[in-house]
One Martini backbone bead per residue (centre of mass of N, CA, C, O) as a GRO file, in nm:
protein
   88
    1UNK     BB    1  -1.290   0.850  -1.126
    2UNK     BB    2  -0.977   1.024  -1.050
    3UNK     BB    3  -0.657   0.895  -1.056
    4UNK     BB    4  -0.468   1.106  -1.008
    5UNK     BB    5  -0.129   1.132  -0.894
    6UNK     BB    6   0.001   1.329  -0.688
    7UNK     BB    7   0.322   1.516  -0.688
    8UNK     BB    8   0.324   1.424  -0.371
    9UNK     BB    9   0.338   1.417  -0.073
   10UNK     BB   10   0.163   1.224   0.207
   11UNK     BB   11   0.060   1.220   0.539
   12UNK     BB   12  -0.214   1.005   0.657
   13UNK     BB   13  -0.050   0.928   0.941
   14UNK     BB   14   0.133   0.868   1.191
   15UNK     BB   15   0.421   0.791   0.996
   16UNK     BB   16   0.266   0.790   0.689
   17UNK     BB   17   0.362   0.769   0.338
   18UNK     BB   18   0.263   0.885   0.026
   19UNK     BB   19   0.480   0.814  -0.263
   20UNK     BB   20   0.529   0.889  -0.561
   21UNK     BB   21   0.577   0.639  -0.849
   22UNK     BB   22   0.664   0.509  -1.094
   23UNK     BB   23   0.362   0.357  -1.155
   24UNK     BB   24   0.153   0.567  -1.067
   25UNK     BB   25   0.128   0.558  -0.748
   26UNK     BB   26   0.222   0.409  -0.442
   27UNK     BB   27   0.402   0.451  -0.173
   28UNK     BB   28   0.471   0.313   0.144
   29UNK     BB   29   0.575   0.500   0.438
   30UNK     BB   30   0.733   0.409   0.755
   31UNK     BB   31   0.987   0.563   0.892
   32UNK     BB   32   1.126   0.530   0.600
   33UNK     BB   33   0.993   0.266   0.539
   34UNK     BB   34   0.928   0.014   0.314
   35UNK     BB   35   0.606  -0.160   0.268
   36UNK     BB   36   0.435  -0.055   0.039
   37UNK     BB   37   0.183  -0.035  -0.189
   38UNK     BB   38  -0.080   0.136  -0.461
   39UNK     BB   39  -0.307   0.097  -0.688
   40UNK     BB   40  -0.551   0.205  -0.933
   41UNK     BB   41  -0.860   0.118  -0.994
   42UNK     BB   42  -1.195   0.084  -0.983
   43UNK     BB   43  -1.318   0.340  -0.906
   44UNK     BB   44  -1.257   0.336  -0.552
   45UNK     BB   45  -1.014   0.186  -0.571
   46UNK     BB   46  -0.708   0.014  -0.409
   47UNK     BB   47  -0.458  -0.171  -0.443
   48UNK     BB   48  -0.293  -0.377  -0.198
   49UNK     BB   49   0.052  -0.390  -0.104
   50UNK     BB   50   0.269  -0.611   0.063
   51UNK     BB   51   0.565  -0.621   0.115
   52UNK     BB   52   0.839  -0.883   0.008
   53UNK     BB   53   1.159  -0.993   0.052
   54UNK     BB   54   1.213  -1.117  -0.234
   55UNK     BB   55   0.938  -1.026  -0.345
   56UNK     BB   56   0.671  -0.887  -0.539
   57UNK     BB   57   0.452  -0.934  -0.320
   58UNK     BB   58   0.108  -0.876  -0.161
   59UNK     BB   59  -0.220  -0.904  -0.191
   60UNK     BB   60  -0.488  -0.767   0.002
   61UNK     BB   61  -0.663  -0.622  -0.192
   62UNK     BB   62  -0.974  -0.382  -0.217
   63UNK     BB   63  -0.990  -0.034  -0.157
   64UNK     BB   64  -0.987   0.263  -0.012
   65UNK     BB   65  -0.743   0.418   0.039
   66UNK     BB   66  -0.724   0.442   0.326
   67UNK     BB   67  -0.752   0.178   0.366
   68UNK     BB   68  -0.531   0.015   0.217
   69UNK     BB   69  -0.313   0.139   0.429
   70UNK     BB   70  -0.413   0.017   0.667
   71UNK     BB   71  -0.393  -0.288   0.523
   72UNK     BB   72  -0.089  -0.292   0.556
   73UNK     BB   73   0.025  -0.197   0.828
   74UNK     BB   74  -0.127  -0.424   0.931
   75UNK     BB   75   0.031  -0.680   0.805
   76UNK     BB   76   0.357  -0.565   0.853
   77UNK     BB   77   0.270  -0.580   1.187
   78UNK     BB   78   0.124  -0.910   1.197
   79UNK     BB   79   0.223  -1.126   1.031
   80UNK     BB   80  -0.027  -1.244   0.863
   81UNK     BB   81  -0.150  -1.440   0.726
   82UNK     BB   82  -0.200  -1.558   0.398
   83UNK     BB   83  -0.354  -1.718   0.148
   84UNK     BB   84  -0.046  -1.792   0.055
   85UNK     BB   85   0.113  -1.845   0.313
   86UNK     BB   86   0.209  -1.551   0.392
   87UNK     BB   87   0.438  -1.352   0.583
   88UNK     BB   88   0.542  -1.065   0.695
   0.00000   0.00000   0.00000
């Protein structure tokens, strides 16, 4: 599968949009809030990272580009416990 990241932003779900970052993938960005990232791995998978400001961010898994933000989202919003203790 091609993952070559189109250069075009573009709104996913309402008031979330992906922009093309420096690094190859896309930033995750709701309502102008920067709140994660996602890059493509091995087939149709997309690391999902939640944004943790003052930190490198946290790993959510490997989804389907539509899951990985939607696990972001989820994430940045209920500020959930992750595995490494960290919450958003």
């Amino acid at each position: 599968m091609d993952h070559r990241v189109q250069s075009t932003k573009h709104e996913v779900s309402p008031g979330v949009v992906l922009k093309v970052s420096v690094m190859g993938g896309y930033s995750v960005e709701r309502e102008g809030d920067y709140i994660g990232w996602i890059h493509a791995g091995v087939g149709d998978r997309w690391s999902a990272y939640v944004r943790r400001p003052g930190t490198s961010g946290d790993l959510l898994g490997r989804y389907a580009q539509d899951e990985a933000v939607k696990a972001i989202v989820t994430a940045w919003d209920a500020g959930v416990a992750l595995p490494n203790g960290c919450r958003a």
